[in-house]
C-alpha positions as CSV (number, residue, x, y, z in Angstrom):
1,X,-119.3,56.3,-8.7
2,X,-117.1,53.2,-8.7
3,X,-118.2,52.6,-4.7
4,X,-121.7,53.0,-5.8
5,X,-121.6,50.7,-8.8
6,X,-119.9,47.6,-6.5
7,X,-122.7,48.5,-4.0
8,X,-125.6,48.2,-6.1
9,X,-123.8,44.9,-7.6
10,X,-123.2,43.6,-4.0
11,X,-127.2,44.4,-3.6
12,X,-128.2,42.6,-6.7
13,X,-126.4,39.3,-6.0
14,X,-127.2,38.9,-2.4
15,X,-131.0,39.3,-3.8
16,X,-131.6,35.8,-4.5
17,X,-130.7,34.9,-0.8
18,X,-133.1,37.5,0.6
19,X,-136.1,36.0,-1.3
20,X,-135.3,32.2,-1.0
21,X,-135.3,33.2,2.7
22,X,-138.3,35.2,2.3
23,X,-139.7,32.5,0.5
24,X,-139.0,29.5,3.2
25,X,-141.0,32.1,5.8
26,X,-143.7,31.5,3.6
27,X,-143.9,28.1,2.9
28,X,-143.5,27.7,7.1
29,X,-145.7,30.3,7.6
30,X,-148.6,28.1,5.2
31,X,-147.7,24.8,7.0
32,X,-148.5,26.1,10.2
33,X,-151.8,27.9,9.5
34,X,-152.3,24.3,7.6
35,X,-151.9,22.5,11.3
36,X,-153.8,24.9,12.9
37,X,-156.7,24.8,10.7
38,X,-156.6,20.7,11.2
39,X,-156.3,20.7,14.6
40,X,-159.1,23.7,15.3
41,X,-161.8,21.3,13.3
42,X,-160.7,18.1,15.1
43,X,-160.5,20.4,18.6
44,X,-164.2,21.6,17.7
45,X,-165.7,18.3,16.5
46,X,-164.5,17.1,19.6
47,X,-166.0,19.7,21.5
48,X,-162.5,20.3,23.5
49,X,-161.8,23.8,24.9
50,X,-158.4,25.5,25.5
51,X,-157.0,25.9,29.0
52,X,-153.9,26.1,31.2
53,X,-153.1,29.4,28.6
54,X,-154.0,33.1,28.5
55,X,-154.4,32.4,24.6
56,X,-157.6,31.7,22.0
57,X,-156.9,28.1,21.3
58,X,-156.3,29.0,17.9
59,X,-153.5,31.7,18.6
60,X,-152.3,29.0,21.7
61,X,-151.7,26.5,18.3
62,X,-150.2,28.8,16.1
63,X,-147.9,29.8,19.1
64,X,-147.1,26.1,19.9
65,X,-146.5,25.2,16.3
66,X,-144.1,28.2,15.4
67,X,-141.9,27.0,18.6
68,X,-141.8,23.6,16.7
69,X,-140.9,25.2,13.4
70,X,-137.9,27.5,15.3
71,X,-137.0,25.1,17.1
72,X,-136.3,22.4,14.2
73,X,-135.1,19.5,15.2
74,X,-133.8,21.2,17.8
75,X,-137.1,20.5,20.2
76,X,-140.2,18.4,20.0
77,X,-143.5,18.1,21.1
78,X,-145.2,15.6,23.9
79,X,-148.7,15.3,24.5
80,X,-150.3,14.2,27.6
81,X,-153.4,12.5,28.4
82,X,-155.7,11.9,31.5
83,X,-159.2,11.7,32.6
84,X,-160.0,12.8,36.6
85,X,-162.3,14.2,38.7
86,X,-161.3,17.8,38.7
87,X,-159.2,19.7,35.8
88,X,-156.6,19.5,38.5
89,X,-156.4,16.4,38.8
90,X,-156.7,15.8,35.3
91,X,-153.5,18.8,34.3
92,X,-151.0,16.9,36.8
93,X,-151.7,12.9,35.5
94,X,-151.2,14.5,31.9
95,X,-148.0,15.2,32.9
96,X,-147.1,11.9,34.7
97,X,-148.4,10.7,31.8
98,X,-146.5,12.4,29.1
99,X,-143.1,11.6,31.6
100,X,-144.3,7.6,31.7
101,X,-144.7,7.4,27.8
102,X,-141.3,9.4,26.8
103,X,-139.1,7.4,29.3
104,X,-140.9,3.9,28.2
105,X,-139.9,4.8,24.5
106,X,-136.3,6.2,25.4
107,X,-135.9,2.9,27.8
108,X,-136.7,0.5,24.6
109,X,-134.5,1.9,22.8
110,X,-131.4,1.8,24.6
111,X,-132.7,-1.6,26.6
112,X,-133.0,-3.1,22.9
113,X,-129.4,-2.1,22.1
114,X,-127.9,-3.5,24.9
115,X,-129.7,-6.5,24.9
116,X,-128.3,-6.6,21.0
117,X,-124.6,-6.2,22.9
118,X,-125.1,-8.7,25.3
119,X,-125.8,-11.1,23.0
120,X,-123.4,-10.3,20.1
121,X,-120.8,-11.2,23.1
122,X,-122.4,-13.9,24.4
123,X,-123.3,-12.7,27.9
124,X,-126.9,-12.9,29.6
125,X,-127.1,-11.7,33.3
126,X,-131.2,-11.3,33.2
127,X,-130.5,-10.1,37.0
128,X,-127.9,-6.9,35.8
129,X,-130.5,-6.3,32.7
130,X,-133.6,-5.9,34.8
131,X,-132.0,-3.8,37.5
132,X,-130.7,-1.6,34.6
133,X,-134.3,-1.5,33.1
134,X,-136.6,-0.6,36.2
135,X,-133.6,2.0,37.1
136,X,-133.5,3.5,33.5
137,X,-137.1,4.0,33.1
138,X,-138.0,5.4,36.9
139,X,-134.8,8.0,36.3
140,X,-135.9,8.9,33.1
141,X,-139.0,9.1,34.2
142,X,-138.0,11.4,36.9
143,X,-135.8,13.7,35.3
144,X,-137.7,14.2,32.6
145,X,-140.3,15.9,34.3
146,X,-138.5,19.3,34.4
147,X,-137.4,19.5,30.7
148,X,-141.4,19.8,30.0
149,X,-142.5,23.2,29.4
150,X,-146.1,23.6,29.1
151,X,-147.5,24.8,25.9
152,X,-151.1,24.8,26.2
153,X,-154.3,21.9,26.9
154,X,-157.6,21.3,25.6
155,X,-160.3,19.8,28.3
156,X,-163.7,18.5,28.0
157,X,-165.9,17.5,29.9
158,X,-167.8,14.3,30.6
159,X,-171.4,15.1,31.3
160,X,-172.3,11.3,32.1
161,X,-169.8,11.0,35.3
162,X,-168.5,14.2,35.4
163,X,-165.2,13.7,35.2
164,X,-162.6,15.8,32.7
165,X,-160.5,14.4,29.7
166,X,-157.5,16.6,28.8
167,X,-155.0,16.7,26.3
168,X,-151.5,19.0,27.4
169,X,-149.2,20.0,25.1
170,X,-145.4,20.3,26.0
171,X,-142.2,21.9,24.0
172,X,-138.7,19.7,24.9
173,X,-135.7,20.7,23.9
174,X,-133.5,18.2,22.9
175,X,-130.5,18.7,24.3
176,X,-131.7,18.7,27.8
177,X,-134.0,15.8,27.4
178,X,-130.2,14.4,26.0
179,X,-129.1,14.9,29.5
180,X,-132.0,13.2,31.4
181,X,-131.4,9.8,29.8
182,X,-127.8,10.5,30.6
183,X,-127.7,11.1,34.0
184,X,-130.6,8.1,33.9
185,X,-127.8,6.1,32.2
186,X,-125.2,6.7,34.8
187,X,-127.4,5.6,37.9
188,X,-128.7,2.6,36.2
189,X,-124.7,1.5,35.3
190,X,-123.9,1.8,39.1
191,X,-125.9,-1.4,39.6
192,X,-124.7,-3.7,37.0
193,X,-121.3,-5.0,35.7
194,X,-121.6,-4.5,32.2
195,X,-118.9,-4.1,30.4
196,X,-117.1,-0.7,29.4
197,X,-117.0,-1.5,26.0
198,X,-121.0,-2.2,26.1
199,X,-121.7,1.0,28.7
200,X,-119.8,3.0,26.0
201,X,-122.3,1.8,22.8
202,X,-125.3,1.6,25.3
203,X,-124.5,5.7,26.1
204,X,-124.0,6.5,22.6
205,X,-127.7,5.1,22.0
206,X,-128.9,6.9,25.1
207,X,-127.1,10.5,24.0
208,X,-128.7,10.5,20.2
209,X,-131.7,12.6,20.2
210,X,-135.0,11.0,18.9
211,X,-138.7,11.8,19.0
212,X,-140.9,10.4,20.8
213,X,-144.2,9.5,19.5
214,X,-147.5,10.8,20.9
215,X,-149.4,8.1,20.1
């Protein structure tokens, strides 16, 4: 009886817990089906269709937005856009364009801090600073490219010149996209003579994760 009694007690206090997490299901649960339903009217006003999935684009959207919700801030989203000739065409320059547009944001942000550096120490080689920007953003660039995994696209298209606009949707994680800029960072250093101390606060800014905007 007295085994039973600390059961049921055990039960009643780990209760709360079950239905707070019961209750955070919900609540992320809603906020998808809210992005969903926003993104299916803008999707259909638009006149896009889903593609480069097996999936409705509605259940491709639920899917995409319940890997952002697992994920945390653990992952993020990047979202490429091109307009070509074939859908072909069109799927592969989303990508370079997605690539372009996360390495340009991850190069300005560590280019910015070490610009900061060089000039809280009173150092200016414009030479070293552009060799570390064009080798920073193409490595990026390039390395990024495999931390995208496709999600799903929407294509449309253009019935004046025939051509195809899409929008593709990519998951990243963030710890791998972490050690892109890194192994970015470490080519780009071989070609200047920066300090340690400034390589050290330049690859702090380089390892914290960030999100990029889609924009």
């Amino acid at each position: 009886m007295k085994k039973l009694f600390i059961s049921l007690l055990f039960a009643c206090l780990a209760m709360p817990s079950a239905i707070q997490a019961q209750e955070l299901s919900k609540s992320a649960e809603k906020a998808i089906k809210k992005e969903v339903s926003t993104k299916m009217k803008e999707f259909k006003k638009g006149k896009w269709e889903v593609f480069d999935t097996s999936h409705s684009m509605e259940r491709a959207l639920w899917k995409h937005y319940e890997k952002l919700e697992k994920g945390e801030d653990k992952v993020f989203d990047m979202i490429g856009y091109a307009t070509a000739k074939s859908k072909n065409l069109a799927s592969t320059a989303a990508l370079a364009s997605a690539c372009n547009r996360y390495a340009t944001q991850a190069s300005t942000r560590v280019i910015g801090k070490l610009i900061s550096e060089l000039e809280n120490n009173g150092t200016n080689n414009n030479e070293d600073l552009e060799k570390f920007r064009a080798t920073f953003l193409s490595e990026v660039e390039k390395d990024i490219r495999g931390d995208l995994h496709l999600s799903f696209g929407v294509i449309r298209k253009n019935e004046t010149n025939g051509s195809y606009e899409v929008q593709v949707y990519y998951i990243v994680d963030q710890e791998a996209a972490s050690r892109s800029r890194l192994r970015a960072l470490e080519i780009a250093e071989k070609e200047t003579q920066f300090s340690e101390n400034i390589k050290k606060i330049v690859k702090e800014t380089a390892e914290e994760s960030f999100v990029p905007s889609n924009e």
